[in-house]
C-alpha positions in Angstrom: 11.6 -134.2 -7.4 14.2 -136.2 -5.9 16.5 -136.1 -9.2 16.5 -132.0 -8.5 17.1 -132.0 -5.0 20.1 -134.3 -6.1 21.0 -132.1 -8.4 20.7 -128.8 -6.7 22.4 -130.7 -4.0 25.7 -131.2 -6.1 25.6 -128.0 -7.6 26.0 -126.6 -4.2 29.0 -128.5 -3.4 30.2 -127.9 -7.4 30.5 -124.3 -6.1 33.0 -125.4 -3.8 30.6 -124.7 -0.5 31.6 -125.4 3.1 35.5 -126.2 2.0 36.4 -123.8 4.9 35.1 -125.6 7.2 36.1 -129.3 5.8 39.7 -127.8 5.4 39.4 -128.7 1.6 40.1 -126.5 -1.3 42.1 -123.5 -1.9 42.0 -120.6 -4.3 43.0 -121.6 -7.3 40.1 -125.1 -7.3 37.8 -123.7 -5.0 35.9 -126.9 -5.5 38.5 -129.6 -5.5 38.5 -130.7 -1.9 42.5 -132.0 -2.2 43.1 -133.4 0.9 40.4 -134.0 2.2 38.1 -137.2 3.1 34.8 -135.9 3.4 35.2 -133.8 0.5 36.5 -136.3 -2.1 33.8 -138.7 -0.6 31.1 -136.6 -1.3 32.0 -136.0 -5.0 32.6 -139.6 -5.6 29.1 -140.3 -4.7 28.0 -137.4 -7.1 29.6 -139.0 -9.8 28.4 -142.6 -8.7 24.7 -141.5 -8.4 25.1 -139.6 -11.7 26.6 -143.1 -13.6 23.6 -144.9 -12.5 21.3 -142.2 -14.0 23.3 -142.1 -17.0 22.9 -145.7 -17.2 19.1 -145.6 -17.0 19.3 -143.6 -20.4 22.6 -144.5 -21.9 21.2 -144.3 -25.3 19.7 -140.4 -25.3 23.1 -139.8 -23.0 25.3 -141.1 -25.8 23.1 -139.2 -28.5 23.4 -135.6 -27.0 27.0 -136.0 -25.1 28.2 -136.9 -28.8 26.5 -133.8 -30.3 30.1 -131.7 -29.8 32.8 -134.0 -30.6 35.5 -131.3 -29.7 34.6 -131.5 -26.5 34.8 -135.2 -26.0 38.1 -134.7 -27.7 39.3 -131.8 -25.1 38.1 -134.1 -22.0 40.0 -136.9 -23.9 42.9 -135.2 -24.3 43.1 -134.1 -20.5 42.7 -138.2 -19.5 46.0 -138.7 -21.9 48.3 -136.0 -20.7 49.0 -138.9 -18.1 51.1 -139.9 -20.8 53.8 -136.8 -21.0 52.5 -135.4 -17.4 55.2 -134.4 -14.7 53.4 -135.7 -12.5 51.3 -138.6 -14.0 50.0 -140.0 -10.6 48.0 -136.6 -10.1 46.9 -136.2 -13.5 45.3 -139.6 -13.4 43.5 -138.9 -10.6 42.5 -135.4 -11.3 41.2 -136.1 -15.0 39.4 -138.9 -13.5 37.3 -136.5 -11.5 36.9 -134.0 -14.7 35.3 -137.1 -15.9 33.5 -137.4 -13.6 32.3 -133.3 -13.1 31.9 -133.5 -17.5 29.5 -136.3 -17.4 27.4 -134.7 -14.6 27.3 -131.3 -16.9 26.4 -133.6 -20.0 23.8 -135.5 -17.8 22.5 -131.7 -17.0 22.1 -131.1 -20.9 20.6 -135.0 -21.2 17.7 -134.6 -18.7 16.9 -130.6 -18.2 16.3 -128.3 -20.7 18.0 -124.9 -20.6 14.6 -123.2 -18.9 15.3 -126.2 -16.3 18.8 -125.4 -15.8 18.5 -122.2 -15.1 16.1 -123.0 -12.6 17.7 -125.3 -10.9 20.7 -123.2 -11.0 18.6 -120.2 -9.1 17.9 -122.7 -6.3 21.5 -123.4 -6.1 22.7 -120.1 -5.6 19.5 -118.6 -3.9 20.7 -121.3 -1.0 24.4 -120.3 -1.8 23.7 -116.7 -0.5 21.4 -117.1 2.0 23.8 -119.4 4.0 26.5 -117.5 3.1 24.6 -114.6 5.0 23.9 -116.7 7.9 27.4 -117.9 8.3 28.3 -114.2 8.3 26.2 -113.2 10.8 26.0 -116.1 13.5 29.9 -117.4 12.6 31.6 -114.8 11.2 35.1 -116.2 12.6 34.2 -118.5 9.0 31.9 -116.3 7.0 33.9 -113.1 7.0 37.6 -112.5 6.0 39.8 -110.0 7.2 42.7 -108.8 5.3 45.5 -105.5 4.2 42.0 -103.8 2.9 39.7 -105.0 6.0 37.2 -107.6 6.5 35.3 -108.9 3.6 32.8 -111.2 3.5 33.1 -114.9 2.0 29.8 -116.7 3.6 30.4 -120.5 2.7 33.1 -120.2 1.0 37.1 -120.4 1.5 37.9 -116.9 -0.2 35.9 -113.5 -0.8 36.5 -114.0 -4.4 34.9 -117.1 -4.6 31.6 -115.6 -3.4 31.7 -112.8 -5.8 31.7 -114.3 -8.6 29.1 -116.6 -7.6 26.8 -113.8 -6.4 27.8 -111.8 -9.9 26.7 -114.9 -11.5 23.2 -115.4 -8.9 22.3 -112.0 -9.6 22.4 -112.4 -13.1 20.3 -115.5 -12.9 17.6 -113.8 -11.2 17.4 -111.3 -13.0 16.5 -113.2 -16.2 14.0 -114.6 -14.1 12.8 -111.9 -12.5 12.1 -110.0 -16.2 10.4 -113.9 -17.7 7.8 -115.4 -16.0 5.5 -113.4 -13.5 5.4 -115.9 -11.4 6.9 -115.6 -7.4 8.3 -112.3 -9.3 8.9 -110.9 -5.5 11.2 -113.8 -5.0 13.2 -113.6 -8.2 13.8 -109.4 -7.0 14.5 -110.8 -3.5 17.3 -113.1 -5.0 18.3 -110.5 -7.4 19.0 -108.0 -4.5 20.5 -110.2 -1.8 23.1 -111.7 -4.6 24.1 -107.9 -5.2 24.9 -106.8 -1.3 26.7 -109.9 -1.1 28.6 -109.6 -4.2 29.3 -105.7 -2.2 29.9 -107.1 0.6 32.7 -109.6 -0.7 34.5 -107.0 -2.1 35.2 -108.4 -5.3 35.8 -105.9 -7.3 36.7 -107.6 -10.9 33.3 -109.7 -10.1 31.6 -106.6 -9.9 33.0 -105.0 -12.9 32.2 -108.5 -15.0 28.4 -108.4 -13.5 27.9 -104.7 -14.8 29.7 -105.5 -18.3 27.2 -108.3 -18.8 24.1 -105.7 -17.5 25.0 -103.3 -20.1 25.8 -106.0 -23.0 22.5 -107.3 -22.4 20.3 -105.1 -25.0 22.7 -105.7 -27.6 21.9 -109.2 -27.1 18.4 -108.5 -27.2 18.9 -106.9 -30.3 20.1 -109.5 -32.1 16.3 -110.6 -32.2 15.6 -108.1 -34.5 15.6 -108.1 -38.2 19.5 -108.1 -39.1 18.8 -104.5 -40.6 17.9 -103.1 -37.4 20.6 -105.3 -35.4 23.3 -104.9 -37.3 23.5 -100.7 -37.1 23.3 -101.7 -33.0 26.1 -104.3 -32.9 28.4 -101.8 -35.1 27.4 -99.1 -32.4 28.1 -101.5 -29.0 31.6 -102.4 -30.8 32.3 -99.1 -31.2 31.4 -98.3 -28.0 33.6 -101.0 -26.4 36.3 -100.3 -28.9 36.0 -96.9 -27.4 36.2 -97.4 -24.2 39.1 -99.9 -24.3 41.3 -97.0 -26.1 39.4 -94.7 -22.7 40.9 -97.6 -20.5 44.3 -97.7 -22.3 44.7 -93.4 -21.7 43.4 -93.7 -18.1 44.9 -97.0 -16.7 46.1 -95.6 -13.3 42.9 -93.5 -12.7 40.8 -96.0 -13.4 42.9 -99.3 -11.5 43.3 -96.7 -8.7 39.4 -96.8 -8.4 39.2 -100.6 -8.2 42.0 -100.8 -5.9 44.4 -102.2 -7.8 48.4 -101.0 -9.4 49.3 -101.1 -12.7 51.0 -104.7 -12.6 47.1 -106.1 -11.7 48.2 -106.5 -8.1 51.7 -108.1 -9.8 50.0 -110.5 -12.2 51.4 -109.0 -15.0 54.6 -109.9 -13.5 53.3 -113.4 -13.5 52.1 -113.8 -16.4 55.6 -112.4 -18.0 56.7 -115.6 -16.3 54.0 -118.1 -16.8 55.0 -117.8 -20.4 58.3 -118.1 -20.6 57.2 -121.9 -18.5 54.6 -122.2 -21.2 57.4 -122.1 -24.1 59.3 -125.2 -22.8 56.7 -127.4 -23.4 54.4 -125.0 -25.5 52.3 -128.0 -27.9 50.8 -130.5 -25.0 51.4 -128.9 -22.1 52.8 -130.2 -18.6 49.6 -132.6 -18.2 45.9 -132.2 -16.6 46.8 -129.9 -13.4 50.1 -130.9 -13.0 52.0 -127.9 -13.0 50.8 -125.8 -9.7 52.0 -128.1 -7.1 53.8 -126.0 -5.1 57.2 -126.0 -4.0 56.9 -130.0 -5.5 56.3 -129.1 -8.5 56.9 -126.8 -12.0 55.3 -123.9 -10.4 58.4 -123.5 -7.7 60.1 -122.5 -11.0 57.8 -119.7 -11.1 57.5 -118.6 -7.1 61.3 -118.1 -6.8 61.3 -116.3 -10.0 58.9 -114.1 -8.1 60.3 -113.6 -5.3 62.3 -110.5 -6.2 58.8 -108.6 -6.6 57.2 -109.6 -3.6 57.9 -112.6 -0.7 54.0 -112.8 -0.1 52.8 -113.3 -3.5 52.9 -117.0 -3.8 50.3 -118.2 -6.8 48.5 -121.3 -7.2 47.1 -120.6 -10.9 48.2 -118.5 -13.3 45.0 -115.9 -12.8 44.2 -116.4 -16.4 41.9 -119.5 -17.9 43.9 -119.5 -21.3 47.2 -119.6 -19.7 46.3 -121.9 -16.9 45.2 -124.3 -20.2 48.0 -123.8 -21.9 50.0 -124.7 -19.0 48.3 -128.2 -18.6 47.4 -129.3 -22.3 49.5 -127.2 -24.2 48.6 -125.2 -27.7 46.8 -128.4 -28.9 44.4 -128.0 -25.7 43.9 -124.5 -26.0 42.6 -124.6 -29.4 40.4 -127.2 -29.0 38.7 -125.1 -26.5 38.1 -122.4 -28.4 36.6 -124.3 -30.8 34.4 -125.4 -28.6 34.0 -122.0 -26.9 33.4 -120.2 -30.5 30.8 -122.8 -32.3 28.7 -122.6 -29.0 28.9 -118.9 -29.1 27.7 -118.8 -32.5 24.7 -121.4 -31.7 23.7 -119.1 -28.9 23.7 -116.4 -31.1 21.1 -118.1 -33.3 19.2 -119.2 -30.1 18.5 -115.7 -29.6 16.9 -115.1 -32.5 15.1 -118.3 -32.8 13.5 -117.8 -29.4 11.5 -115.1 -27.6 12.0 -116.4 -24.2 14.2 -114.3 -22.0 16.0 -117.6 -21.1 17.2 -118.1 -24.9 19.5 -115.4 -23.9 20.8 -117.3 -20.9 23.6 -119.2 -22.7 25.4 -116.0 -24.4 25.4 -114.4 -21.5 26.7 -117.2 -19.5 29.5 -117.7 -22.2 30.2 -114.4 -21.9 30.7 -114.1 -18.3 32.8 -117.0 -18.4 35.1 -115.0 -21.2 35.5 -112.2 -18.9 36.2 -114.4 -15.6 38.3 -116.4 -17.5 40.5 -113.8 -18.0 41.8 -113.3 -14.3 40.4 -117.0 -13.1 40.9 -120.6 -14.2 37.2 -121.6 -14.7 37.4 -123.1 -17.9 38.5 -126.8 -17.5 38.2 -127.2 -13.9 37.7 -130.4 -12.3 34.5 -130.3 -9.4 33.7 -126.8 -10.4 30.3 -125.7 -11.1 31.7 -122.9 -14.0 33.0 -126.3 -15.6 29.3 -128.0 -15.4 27.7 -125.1 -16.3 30.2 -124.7 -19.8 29.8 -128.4 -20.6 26.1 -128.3 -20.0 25.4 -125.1 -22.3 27.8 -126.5 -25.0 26.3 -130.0 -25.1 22.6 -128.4 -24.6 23.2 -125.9 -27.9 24.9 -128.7 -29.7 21.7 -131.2 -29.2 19.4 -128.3 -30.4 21.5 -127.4 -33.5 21.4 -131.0 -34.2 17.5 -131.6 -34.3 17.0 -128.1 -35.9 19.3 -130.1 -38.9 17.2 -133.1 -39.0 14.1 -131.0 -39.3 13.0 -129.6 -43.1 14.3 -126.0 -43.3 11.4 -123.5 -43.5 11.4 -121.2 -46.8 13.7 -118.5 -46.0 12.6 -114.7 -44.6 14.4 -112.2 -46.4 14.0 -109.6 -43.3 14.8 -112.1 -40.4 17.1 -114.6 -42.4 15.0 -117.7 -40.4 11.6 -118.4 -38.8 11.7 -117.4 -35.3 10.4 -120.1 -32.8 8.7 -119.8 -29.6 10.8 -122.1 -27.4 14.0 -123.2 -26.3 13.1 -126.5 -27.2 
């Protein structure tokens, strides 16, 4: 019990909670805590307390954090860029805490299995969003943020976005709870429900979009427990259908941006990304180094704000509002594509979890990839120091990897010509 209050208890702070109020944090880390004592003291004792239970089990911890060796290699890789970085004295210490957040996400896979995690995860956010609704009613001066398009709520947290996405993410957690196990079924709806109106409430609109894309993608990923002659005619129908609606989307762009809020530059982030490229090209194979390119006016990135200032004086960016480009930025081509490596051979193992499993929870991990694919395309949560998205990746990667690896070392069963393998009846 008290390992899962620890852990729940780092989780929260993973997800960047209370940096408002420490004066920690900003947009583009949400859970860095640059700057600030408290903060960086309270992660540092997360990754001291998770050493010393590392240590109690070094052996299995070795055995399942070497299960994906291109993930090693991409964590690697970030601790070397001190070697080419612009700014070596920052990458050294920020790849010191991506250590630190990795091994905490292997530690996750190590000791908890993926019914566990999610768990633990639903206590995480539960407590997210029920603080985050107390804030905004008995301090709103912190829990609710007022802008050009009014005030939006933010609870805990430093920005309205950051909330969203967590509460996108919440209510998609209890709702693979709420449709498993019976049990404390009323609280799984309650959490289901209160991680909606606050995901309204934030006004995060791209969260919102992401959290119905992953509603409606969800029977196609039921359907992949089927025999492949029934899923297969579905998946061919839900490409289409996206195929279709992404030629819809291409036709109707202004409509349908003008219902979200938003222009045709993405609220000018087409503008920088046009830019963020052309950076990206002086140094395209290894990058600038681990997060050492947004630094502001000290750093690469003033390259990019005063090529930005014709469009607009406000619009001063602190990541490149796009995971791949952000990546490519700090570790270069070579980074990138060890990540999607990594990103694609997990995809494909939670494919097959699917239909080795008949637990809703064996779904968890695609959809969780999946939600990180469509954040990562207007957010940098992919290799984020102190982030929970970052725990949460390495955890499902290293989790799916350990699985694959004992389904090896096990005898094959005799093949199934309808359902290509023998379906089992637990995550394992």
């Amino acid at each position: 019990m008290p390992e899962k209050v620890f852990v729940v208890l780092a989780l929260l702070l993973f997800t960047g909670a209370f940096l408002a109020l420490l004066g920690g944090g900003d947009e583009a880390t949400s859970g860095a805590g640059d700057g600030n004592f408290l903060a960086q003291a309270s992660y540092l004792s997360i990754y001291g307390i998770t050493f010393l239970l590392i240590v109690v089990r070094f052996r299995r911890f070795v055995y399942v954090a070497t299960r994906e060796p291109l993930l090693v290699l991409l964590v690697v890789l970030a601790m070397l860029s001190v070697l080419w970085s612009v700014a070596p004295d920052i990458t050294f210490r920020r790849s010191v805490a991506l250590l630190g957040t990795t091994l905490f996400g292997g530690y996750l896979a190590m000791r908890f299995s993926l019914r566990e995690q999610l768990q633990l995860l639903a206590w995480t956010l539960g407590i997210a969003a029920l603080l985050s609704l107390v804030f905004a009613l008995a301090l709103p001066v912190y829990g609710v943020e007022s802008g050009a398009r009014g005030d939006a709520l933010r609870g805990i947290y430093n920005q309205k976005n950051v909330l969203g996405r967590l509460m996108a993410l919440s209510a998609v957690v209890f709702l693979f709870l709420a449709l498993g196990d019976r049990r404390y079924r009323l609280f799984k709806w309650g959490g289901f429900g209160l991680s909606l109106g606050l995901l309204w409430l934030s006004d995060a609109k791209t969260a919102l979009v992401i959290l119905l894309v992953i509603l409606v993608l969800l029977p196609f990923g039921r359907a992949l427990r089927e025999a492949y002659t029934i899923a297969a005619p579905i998946l061919i129908v839900g490409i289409l259908a996206c195929a279709s609606a992404l030629i819809w989307f291409s036709s109707n762009t202004g409509t349908t941006l003008a219902a979200l809020d938003r222009d045709v530059t993405l609220t000018g982030r087409t503008d920088l990304w046009a830019i963020v490229l052309e950076m990206i090209a002086e140094r395209p194979w290894l990058g600038y180094g681990y997060n050492a390119f947004w630094l502001g006016w000290e750093g690469e990135s003033a390259q990019v704000w005063l090529a930005l200032s014709p469009y607009t004086i406000s619009f001063y960016p602190t990541h490149a509002h796009n995971g791949m480009l952000d990546l490519w930025l700090d570790l270069g081509f070579l980074g990138v594509l060890l990540f999607v490596l990594v990103f694609l051979l997990a995809f494909g193992r939670a494919v097959r979890l699917i239909r080795s499993t008949e637990v809703r929870e064996g779904i968890w991990p695609l959809a969780y990839l999946t939600f990180m694919l469509l954040s990562g395309l207007t957010y940098p949560i992919g290799l984020e120091r102190n982030s929970i998205w970052w725990v949460l990746f390495v955890a499902t990667v290293v989790s799916l990897a350990a699985r694959a690896s004992r389904i090896r070392k096990q005898r094959p069963p005799a093949p199934d010509r309808v359902y290509g393998e023998k379906k089992l009846t637990s995550v394992g």
